[in-house]
GUMAR-30976 format. One record per residue (C-alpha): chain; x, y, z. Coordinates in pm, 1 decimal, m for minus. Layout:
// GUMAR-30976
A:X:Y:Z
...
This chain:
// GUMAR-30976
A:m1858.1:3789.2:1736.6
A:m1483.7:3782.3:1801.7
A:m1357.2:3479.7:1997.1
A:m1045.8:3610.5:2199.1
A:m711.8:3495.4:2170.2
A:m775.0:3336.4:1821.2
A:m783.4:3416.0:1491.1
A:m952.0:3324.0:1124.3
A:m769.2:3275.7:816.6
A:m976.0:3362.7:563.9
A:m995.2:3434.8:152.9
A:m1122.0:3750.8:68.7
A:m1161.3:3641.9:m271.2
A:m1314.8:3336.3:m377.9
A:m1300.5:3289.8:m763.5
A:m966.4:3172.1:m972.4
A:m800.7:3358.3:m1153.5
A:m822.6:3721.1:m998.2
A:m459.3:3766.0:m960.6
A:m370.8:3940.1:m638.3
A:m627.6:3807.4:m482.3
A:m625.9:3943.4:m115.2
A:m654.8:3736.4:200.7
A:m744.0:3883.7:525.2
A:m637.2:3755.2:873.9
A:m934.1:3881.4:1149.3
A:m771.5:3903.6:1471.3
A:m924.9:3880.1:1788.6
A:m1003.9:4284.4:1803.6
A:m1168.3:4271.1:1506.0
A:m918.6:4402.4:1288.8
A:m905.9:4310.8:904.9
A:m494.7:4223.1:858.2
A:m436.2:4151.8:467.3
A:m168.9:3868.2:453.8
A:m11.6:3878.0:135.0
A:16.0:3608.0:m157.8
A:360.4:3502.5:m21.7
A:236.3:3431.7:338.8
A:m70.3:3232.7:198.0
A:196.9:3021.8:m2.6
A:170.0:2923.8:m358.6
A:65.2:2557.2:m330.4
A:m308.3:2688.0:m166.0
A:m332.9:2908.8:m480.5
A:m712.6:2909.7:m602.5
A:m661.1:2845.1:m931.5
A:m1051.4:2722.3:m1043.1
A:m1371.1:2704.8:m858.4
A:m1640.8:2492.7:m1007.6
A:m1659.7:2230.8:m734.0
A:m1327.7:2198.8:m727.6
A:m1006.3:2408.6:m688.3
A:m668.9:2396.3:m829.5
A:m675.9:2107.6:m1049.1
A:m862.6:1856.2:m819.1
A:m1195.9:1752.6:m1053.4
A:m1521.3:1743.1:m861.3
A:m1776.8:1966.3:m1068.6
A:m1911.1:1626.7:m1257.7
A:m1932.0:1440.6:m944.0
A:m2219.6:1397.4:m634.6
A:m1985.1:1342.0:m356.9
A:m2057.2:1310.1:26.6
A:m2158.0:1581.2:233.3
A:m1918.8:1706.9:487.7
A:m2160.7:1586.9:765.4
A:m2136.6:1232.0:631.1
A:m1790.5:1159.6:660.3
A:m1688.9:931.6:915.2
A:m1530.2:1151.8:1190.8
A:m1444.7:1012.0:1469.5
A:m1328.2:1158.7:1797.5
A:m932.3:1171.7:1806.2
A:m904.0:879.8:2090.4
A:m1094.1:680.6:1858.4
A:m919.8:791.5:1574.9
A:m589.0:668.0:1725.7
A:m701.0:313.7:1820.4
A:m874.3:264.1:1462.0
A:m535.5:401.9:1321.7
A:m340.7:127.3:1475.8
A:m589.5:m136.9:1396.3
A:m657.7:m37.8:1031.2
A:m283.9:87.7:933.3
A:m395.3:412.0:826.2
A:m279.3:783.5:919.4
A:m479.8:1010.8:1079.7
A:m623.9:1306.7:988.3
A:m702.8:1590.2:1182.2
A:m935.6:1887.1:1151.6
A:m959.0:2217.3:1316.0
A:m1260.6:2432.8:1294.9
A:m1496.6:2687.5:1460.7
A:m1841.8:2729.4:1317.7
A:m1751.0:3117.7:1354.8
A:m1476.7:3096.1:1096.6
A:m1567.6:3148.8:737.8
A:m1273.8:2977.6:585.2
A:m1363.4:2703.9:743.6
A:m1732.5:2690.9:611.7
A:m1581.8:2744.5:267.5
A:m1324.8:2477.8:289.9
A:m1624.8:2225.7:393.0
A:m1844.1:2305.4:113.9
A:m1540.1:2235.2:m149.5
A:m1468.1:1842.6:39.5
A:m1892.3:1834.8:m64.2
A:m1774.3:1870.9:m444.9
A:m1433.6:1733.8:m489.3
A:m1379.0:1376.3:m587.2
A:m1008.3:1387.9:m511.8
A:m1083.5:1432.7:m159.1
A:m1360.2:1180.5:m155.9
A:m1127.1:905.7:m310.4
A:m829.3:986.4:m78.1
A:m990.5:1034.5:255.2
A:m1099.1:647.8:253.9
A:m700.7:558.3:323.5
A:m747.5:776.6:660.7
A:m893.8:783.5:1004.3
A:m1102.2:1142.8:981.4
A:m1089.1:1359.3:1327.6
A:m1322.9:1607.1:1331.7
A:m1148.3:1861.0:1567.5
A:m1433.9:2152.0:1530.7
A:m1588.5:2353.9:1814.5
A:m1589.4:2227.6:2162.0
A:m1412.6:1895.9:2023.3
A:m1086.6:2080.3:1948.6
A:m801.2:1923.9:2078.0
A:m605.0:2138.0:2324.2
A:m256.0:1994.7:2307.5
A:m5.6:2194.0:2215.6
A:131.8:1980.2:1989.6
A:m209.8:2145.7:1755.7
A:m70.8:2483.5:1727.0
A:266.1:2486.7:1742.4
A:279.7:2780.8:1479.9
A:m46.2:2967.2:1631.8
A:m392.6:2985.5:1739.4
A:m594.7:2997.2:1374.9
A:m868.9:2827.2:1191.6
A:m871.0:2590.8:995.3
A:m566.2:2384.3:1079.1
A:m502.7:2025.6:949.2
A:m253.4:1748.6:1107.1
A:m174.9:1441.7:1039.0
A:m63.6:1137.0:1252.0
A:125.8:843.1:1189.8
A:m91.7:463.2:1280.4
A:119.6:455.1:1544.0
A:8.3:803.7:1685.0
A:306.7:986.9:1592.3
A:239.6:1362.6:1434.3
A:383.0:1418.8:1088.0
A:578.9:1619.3:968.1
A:364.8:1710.6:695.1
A:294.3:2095.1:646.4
A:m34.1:2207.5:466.6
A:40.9:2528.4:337.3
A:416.5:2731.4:266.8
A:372.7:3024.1:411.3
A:333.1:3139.5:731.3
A:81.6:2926.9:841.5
A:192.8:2593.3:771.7
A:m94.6:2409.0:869.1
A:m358.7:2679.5:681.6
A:m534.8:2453.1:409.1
A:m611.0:2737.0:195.5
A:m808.7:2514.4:m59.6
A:m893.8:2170.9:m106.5
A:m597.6:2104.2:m337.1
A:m377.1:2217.5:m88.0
A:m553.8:1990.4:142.7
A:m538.4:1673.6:m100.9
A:m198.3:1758.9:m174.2
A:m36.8:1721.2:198.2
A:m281.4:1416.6:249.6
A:m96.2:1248.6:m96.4
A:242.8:1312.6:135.5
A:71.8:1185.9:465.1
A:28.1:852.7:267.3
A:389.2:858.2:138.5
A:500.5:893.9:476.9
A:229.1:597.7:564.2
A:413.5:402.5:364.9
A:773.9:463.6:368.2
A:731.8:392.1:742.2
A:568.3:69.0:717.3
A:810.1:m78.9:456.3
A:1094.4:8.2:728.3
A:895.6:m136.1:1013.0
A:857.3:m463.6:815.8
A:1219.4:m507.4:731.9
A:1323.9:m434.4:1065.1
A:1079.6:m739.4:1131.8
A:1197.7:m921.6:909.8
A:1457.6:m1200.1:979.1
A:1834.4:m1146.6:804.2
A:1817.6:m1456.0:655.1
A:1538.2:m1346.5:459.2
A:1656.7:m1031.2:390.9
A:1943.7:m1158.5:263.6
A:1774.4:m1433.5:12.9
């Protein structure tokens, strides 16, 4: 059933290797749009599917569920995210939207993501729970879409995918990838926080 007004990024193929691979875009009138190699973007590549894509190991390992994550609601997200010191990440999703259902089943195998997604505050931003600020689509309506925040509640500017739709997480090493840079970010902002904080006279000893 098409959902108007929105659209589902997709992979048409889902096995590394195949170069060429097609993706398709479905648009609200049902219409299959390929969108080429260049508009996926390089860095969400498949490059190996065996529980894990592109590099990020998994196929050895009995990692969580999707389900069993802790997602939290984004207003809880942002008041854990101040308390805990940790950015945010946010997840778009319909339970119409294939890529979506595909990108879920590779978090269930990939240790990489597993590891990484302790040092954040997960949003689950799927169905009705999508949030609706603008500030969420600022490149289009499409699914999935990933954002992350600062611990202070500040969006990043931290772009999942190179092509056209920067916030497309066309695999889960694109997805590990841009949450490696959330936590740079993370970090780079709270050195300069704490040296603004911190007295000259220390600063200068």
């Amino acid at each position: 059933m098409a959902v108007k007004g929105v659209h589902c990024v997709v992979l048409a193929c889902l096995f590394a290797g195949i170069e060429g691979a097609s993706r398709h875009f479905f648009a609200s009138n049902e219409t299959a749009k390929t969108v080429s190699e260049e508009t996926v973007g390089s860095a969400g590549r498949v490059t190996g599917l065996a529980g894990a894509t592109g590099g990020v190991t998994g196929s050895a390992c009995v990692c969580k569920p999707f389900s069993q994550y802790d997602w939290k609601s984004l207003d809880e997200a942002k008041e854990l995210a101040k308390d805990q010191n940790k950015p945010v990440l946010v997840f778009i999703h319909q339970g119409w939207c294939s890529m979506c259902s595909k990108l879920k089943s590779q978090m269930d195998g990939a240790k990489d993501f597993e590891e990484i997604s302790s040092k954040f505050i997960l949003v689950d931003g799927g169905n009705s729970n999508e949030p609706s600020g603008s500030e969420f689509k600022p490149d289009g309506e499409y699914y999935p879409r990933v954002f992350f925040l600062s611990p202070s509640g500040k969006m990043e500017n931290v772009q999942v995918n190179d092509g056209s739709y920067k916030y497309f997480p066309s695999s889960i090493f694109s997805l590990v990838t841009a949450m490696k840079e959330a936590l740079k970010l993370t970090e780079a902002e709270s050195n300069q926080s704490q040296a603004r904080n911190t007295p000259d006279h220390q600063m200068t000893t």
